[in-house]
MIMAR-734818 format. One record per atom (N, C-alpha, C): residue number from 1; atom name; residue in one letter; x, y, z. Coordinates in Angstrom, 2 decimals. Atoms other than C-alpha are relative to their C-alpha. Layout:
BEGIN
+------+------+------+---------+---------+---------+
| resi | name | resn |      xx |      yy |      zz |
+------+------+------+---------+---------+---------+
|  NUM |   CA |    A |       X |       Y |       Z |
...
+------+------+------+---------+---------+---------+
//
This chain:
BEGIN
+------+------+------+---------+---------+---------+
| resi | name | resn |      xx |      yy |      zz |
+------+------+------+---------+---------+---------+
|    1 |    N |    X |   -0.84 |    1.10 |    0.45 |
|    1 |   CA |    X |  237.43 |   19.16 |   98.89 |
|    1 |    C |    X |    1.28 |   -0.05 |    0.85 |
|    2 |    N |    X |   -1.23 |    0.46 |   -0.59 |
|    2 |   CA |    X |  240.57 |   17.43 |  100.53 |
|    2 |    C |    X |    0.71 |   -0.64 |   -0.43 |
|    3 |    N |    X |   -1.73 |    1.02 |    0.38 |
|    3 |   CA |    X |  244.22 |   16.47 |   99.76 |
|    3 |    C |    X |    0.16 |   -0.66 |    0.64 |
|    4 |    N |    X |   -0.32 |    1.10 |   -1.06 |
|    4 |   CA |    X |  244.66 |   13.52 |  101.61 |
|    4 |    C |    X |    1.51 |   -0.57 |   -0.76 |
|    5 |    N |    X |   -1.03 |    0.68 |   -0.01 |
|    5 |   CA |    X |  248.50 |   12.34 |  101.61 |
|    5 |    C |    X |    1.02 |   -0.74 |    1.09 |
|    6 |    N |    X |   -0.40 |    0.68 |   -0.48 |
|    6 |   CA |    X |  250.26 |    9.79 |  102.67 |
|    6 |    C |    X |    1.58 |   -0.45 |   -0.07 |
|    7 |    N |    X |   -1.18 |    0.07 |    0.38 |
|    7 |   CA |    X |  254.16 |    9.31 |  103.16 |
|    7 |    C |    X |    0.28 |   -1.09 |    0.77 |
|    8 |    N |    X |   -1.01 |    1.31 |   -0.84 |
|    8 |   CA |    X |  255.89 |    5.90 |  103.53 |
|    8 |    C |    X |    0.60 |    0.11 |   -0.46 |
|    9 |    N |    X |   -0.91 |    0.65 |    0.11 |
|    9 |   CA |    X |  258.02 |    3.82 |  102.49 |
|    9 |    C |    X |    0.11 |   -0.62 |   -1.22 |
|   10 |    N |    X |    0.25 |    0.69 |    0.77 |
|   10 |   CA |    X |  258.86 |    1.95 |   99.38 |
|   10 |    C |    X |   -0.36 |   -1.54 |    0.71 |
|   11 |    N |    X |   -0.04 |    0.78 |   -0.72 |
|   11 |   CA |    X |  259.56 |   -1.09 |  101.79 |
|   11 |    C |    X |   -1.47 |   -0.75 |    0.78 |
|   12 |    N |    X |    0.61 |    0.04 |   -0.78 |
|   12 |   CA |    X |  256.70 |   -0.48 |  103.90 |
|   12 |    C |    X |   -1.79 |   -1.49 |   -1.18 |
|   13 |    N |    X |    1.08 |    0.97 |    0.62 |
|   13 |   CA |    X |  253.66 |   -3.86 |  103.02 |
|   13 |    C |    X |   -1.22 |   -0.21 |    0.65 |
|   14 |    N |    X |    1.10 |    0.20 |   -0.79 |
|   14 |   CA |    X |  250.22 |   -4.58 |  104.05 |
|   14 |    C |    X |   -0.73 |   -1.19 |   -0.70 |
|   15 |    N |    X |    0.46 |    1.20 |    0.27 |
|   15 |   CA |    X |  248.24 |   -7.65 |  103.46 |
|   15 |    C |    X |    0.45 |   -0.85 |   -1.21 |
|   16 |    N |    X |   -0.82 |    0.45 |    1.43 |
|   16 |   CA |    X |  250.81 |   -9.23 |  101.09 |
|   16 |    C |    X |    0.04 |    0.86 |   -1.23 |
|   17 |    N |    X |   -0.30 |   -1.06 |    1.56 |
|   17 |   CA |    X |  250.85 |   -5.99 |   98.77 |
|   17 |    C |    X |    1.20 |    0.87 |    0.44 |
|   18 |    N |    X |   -0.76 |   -1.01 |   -0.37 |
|   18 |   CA |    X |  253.10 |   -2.94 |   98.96 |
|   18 |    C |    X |   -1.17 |    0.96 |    0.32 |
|   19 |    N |    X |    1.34 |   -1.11 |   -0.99 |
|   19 |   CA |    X |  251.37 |   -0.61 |  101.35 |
|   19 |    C |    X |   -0.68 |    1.12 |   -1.09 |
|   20 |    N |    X |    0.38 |   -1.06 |    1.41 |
|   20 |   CA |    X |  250.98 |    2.46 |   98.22 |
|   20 |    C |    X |   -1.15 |   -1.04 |   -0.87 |
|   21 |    N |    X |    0.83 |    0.45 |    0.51 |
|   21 |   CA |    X |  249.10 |   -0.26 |   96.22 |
|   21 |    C |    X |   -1.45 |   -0.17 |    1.31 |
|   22 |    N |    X |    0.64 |    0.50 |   -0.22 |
|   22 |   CA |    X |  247.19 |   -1.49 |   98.96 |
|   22 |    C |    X |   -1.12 |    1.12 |    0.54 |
|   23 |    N |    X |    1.10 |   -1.08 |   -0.20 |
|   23 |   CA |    X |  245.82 |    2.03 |   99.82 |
|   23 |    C |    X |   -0.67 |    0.54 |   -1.19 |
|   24 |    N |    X |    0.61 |   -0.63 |    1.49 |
|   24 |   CA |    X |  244.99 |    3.00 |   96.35 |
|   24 |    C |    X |   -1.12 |   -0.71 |   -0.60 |
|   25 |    N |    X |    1.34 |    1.45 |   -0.02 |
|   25 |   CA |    X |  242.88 |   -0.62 |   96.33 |
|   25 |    C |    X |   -0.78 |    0.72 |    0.87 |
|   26 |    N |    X |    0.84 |   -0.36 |   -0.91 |
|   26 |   CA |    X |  241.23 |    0.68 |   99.40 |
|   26 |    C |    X |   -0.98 |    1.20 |   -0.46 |
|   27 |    N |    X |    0.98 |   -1.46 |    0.04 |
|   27 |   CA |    X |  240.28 |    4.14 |   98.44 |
|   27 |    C |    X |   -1.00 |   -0.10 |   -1.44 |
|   28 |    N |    X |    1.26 |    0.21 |    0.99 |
|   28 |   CA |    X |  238.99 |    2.89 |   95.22 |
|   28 |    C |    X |   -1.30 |   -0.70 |    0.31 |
|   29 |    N |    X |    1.33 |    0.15 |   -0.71 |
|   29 |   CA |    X |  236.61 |    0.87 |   97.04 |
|   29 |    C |    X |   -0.91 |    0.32 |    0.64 |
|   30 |    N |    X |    1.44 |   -0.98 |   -0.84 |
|   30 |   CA |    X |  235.01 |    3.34 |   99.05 |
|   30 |    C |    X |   -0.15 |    1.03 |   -0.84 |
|   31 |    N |    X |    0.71 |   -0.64 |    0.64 |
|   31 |   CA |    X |  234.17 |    5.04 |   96.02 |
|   31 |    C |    X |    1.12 |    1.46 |   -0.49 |
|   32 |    N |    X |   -0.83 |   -0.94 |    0.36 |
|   32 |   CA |    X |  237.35 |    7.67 |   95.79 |
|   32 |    C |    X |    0.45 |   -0.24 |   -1.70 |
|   33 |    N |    X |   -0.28 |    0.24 |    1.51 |
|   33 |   CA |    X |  237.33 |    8.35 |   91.97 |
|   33 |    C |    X |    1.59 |   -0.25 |   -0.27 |
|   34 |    N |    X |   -1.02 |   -0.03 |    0.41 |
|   34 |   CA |    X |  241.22 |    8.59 |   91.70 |
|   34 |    C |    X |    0.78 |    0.62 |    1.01 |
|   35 |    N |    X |   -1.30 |   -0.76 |   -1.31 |
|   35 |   CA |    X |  244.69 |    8.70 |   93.57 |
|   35 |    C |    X |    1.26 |   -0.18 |   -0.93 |
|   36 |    N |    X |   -0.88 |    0.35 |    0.17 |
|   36 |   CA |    X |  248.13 |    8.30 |   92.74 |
|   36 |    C |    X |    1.10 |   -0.19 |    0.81 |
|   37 |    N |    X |   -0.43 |    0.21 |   -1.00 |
|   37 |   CA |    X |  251.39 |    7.30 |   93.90 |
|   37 |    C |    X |    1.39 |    0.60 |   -0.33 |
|   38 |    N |    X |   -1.20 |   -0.88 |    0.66 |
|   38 |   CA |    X |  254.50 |    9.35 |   93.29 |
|   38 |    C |    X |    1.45 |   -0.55 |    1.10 |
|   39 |    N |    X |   -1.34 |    0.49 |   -0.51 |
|   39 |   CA |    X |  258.36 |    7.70 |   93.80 |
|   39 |    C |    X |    0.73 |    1.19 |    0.14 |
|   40 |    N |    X |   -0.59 |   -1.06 |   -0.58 |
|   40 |   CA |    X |  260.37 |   10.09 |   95.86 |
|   40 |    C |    X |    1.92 |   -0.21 |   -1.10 |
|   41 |    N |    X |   -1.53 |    0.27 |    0.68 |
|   41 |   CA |    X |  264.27 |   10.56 |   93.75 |
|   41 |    C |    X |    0.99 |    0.27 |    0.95 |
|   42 |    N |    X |   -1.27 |   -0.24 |   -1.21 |
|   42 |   CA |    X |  265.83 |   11.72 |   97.36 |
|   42 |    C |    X |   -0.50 |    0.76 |    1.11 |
|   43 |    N |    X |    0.40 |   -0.72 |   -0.61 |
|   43 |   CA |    X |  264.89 |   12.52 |  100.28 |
|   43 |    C |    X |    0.39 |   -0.40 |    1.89 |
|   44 |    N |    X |   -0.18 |    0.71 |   -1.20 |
|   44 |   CA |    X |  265.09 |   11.75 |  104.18 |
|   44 |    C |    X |   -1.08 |    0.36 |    0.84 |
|   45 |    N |    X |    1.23 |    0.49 |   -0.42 |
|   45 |   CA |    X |  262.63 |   11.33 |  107.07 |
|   45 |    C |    X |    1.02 |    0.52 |    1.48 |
|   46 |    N |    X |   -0.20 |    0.22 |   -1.34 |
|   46 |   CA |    X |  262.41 |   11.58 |  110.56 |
|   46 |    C |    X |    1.55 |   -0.41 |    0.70 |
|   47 |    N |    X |   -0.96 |    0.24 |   -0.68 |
|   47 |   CA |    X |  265.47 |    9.99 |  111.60 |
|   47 |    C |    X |    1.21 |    0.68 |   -0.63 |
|   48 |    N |    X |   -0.82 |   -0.24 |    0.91 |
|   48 |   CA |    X |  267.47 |   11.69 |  109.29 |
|   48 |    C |    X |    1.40 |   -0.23 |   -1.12 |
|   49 |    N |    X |   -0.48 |    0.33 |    0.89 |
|   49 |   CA |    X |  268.73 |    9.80 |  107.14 |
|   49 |    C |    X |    0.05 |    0.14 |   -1.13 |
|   50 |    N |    X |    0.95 |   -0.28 |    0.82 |
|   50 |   CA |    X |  268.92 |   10.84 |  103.79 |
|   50 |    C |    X |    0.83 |   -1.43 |   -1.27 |
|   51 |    N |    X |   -0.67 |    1.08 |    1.35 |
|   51 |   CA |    X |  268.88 |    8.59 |  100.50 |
|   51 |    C |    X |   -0.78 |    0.54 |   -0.90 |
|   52 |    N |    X |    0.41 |   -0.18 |    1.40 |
|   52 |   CA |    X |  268.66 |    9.30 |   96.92 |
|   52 |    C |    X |    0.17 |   -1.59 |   -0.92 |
|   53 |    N |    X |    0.63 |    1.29 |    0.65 |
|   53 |   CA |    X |  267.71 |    6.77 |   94.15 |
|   53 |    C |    X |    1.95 |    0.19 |   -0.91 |
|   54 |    N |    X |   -1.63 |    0.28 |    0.62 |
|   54 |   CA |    X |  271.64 |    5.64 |   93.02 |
|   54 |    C |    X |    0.07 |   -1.36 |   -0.27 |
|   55 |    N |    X |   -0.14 |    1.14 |    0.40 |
|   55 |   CA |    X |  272.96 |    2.73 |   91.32 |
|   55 |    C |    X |   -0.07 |   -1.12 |    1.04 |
|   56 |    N |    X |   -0.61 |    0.55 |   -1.13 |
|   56 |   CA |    X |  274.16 |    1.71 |   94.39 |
|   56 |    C |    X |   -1.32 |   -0.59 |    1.52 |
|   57 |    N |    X |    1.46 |   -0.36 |   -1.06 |
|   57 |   CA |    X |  270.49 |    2.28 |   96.71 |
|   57 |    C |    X |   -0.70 |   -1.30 |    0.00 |
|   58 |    N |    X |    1.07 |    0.97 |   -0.13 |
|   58 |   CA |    X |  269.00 |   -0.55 |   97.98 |
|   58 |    C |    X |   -1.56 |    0.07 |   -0.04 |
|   59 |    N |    X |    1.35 |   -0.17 |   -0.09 |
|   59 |   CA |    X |  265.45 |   -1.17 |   97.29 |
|   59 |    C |    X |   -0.59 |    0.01 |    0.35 |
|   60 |    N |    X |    1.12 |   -0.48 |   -0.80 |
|   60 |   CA |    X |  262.57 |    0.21 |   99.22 |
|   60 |    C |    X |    0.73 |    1.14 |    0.90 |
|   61 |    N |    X |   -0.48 |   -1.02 |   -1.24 |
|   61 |   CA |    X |  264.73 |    2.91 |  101.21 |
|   61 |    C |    X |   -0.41 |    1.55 |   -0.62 |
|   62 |    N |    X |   -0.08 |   -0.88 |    0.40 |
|   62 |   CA |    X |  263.06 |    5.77 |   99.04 |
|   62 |    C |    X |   -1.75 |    0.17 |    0.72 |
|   63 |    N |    X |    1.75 |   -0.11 |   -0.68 |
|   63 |   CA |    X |  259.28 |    7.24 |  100.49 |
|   63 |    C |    X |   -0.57 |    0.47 |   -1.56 |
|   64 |    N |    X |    1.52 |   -0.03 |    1.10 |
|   64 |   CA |    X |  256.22 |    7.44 |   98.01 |
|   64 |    C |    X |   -1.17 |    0.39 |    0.95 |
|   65 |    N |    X |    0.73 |   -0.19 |   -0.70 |
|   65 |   CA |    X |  253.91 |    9.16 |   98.47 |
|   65 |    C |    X |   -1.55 |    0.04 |   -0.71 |
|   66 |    N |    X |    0.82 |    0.48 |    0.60 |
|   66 |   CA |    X |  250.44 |    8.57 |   97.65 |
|   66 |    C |    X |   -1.28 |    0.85 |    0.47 |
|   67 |    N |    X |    1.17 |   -1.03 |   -0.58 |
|   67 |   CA |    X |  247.16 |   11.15 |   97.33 |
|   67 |    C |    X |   -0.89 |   -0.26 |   -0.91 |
|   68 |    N |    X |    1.68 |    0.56 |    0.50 |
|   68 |   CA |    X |  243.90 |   11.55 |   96.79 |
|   68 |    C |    X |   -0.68 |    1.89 |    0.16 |
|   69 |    N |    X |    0.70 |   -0.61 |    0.46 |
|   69 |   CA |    X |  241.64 |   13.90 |   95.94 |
|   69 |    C |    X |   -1.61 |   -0.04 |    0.39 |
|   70 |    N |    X |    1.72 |    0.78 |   -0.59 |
|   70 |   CA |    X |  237.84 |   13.59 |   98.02 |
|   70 |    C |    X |   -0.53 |    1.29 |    0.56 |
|   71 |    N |    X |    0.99 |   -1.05 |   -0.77 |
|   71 |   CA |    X |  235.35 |   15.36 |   99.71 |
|   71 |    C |    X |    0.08 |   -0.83 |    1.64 |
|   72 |    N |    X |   -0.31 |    0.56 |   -1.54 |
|   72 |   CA |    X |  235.39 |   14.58 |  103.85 |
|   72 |    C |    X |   -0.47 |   -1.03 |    0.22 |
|   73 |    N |    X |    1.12 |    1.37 |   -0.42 |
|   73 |   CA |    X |  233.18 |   12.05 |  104.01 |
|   73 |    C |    X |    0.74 |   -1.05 |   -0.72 |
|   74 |    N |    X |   -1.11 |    1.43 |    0.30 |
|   74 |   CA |    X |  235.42 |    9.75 |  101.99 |
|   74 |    C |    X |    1.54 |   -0.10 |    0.62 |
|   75 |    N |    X |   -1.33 |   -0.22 |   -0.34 |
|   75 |   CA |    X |  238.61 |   11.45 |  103.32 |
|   75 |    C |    X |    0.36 |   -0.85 |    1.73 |
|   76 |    N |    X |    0.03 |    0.39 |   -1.58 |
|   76 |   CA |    X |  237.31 |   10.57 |  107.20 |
|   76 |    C |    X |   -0.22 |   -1.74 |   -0.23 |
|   77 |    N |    X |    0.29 |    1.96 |    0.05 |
|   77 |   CA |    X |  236.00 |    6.57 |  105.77 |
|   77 |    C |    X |    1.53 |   -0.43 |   -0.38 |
|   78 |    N |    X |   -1.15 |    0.84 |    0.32 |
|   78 |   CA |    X |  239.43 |    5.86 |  104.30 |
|   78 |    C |    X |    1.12 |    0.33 |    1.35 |
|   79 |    N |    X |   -0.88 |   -0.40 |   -0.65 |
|   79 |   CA |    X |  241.40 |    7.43 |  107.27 |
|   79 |    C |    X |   -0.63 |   -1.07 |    1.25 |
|   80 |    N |    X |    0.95 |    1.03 |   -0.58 |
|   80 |   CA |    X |  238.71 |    5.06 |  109.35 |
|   80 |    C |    X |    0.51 |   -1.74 |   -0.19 |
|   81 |    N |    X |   -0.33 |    0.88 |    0.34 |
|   81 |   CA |    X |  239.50 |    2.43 |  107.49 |
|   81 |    C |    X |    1.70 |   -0.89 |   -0.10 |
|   82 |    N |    X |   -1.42 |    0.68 |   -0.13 |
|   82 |   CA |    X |  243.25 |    2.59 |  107.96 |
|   82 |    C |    X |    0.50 |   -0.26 |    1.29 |
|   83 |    N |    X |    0.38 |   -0.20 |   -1.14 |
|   83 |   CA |    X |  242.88 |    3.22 |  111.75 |
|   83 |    C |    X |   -0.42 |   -1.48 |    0.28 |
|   84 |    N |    X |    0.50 |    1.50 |   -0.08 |
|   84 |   CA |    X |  241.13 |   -0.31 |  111.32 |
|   84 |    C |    X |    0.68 |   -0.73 |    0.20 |
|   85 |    N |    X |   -0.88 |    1.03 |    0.31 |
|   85 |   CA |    X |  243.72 |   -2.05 |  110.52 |
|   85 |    C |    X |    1.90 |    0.43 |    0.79 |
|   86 |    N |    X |   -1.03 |   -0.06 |   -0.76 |
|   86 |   CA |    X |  246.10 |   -0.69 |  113.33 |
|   86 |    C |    X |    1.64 |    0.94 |   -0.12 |
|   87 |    N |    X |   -0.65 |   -0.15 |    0.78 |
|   87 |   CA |    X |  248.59 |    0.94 |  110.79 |
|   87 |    C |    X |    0.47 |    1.35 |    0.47 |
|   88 |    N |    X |   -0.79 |   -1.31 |   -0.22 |
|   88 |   CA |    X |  251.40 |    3.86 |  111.60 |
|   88 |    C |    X |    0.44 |    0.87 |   -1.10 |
|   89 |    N |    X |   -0.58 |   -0.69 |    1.16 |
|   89 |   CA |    X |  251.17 |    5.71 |  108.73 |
|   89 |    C |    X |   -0.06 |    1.39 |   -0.26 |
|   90 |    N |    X |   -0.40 |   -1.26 |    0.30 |
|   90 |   CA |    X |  252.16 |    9.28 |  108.22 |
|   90 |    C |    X |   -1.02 |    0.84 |   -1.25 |
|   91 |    N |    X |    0.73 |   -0.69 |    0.93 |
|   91 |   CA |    X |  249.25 |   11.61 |  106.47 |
|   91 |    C |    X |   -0.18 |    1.65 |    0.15 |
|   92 |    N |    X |    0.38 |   -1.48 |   -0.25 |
|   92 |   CA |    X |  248.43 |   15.06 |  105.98 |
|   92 |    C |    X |   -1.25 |    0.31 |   -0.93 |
|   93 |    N |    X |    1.52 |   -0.54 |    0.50 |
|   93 |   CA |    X |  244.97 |   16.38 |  105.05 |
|   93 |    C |    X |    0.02 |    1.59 |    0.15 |
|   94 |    N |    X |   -0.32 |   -1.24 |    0.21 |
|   94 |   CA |    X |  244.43 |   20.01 |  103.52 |
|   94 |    C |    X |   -1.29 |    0.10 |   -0.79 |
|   95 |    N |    X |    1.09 |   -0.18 |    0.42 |
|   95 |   CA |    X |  241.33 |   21.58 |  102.58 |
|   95 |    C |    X |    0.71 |    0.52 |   -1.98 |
|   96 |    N |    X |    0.21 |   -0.34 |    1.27 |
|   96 |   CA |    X |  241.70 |   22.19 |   98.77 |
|   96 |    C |    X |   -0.76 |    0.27 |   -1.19 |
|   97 |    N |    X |    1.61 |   -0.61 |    1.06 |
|   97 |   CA |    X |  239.58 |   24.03 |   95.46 |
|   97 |    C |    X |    0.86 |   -0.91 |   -0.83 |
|   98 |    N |    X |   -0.58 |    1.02 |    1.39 |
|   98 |   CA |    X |  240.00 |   21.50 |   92.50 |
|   98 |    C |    X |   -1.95 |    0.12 |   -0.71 |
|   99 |    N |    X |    0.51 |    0.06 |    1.30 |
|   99 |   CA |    X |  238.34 |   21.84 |   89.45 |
|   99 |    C |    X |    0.33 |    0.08 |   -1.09 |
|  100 |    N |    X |   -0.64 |    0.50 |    1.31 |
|  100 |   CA |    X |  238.83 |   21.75 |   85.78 |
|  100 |    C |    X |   -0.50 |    1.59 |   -0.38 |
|  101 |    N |    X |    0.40 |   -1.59 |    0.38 |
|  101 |   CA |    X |  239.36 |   25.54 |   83.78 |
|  101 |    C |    X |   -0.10 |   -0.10 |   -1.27 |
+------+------+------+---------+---------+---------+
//
């Protein structure tokens, strides 16, 4: 099994959705039972900027990040499938044991 995650942007959109929805659409269609998408409360990136979620914080400047839970063969079709569509998006894949105790 594989952790597949993905770190954008709140900001970040893809075919008129917010990019986090529009991968979570995707992976449910190729059969990935379940993902989620988790809002970051502070953090910074690459350029180093950092922002936390404040009264003051404009909206979309926080990353989400959004995973999944698969076996390779869905982990390599959805990573296929984003590759498709040209997209610079930041993932990390990790072999992981998941089961229920």
């Amino acid at each position: 099994m594989n952790q597949l995650s993905f770190y954008i942007s709140e900001k970040q959109h893809h075919a008129n959705m917010p990019l986090y929805e529009w991968l979570l659409e995707e992976a449910k269609s190729l059969g990935v039972h379940g993902g989620s998408a988790f809002r970051a409360i502070a953090g910074f990136g690459r350029h180093g900027h950092m922002h936390e979620e404040t009264f003051f914080e404009l909206a979309g400047e926080l990353a989400v990040k959004v995973e999944f839970i698969l076996d390779d063969a869905l982990a390599d079709r959805l990573l296929e499938k984003i590759r498709s569509h040209n997209m610079n998006v930041f993932y990390l894949k990790q072999t992981v044991e998941a089961g229920v105790a």
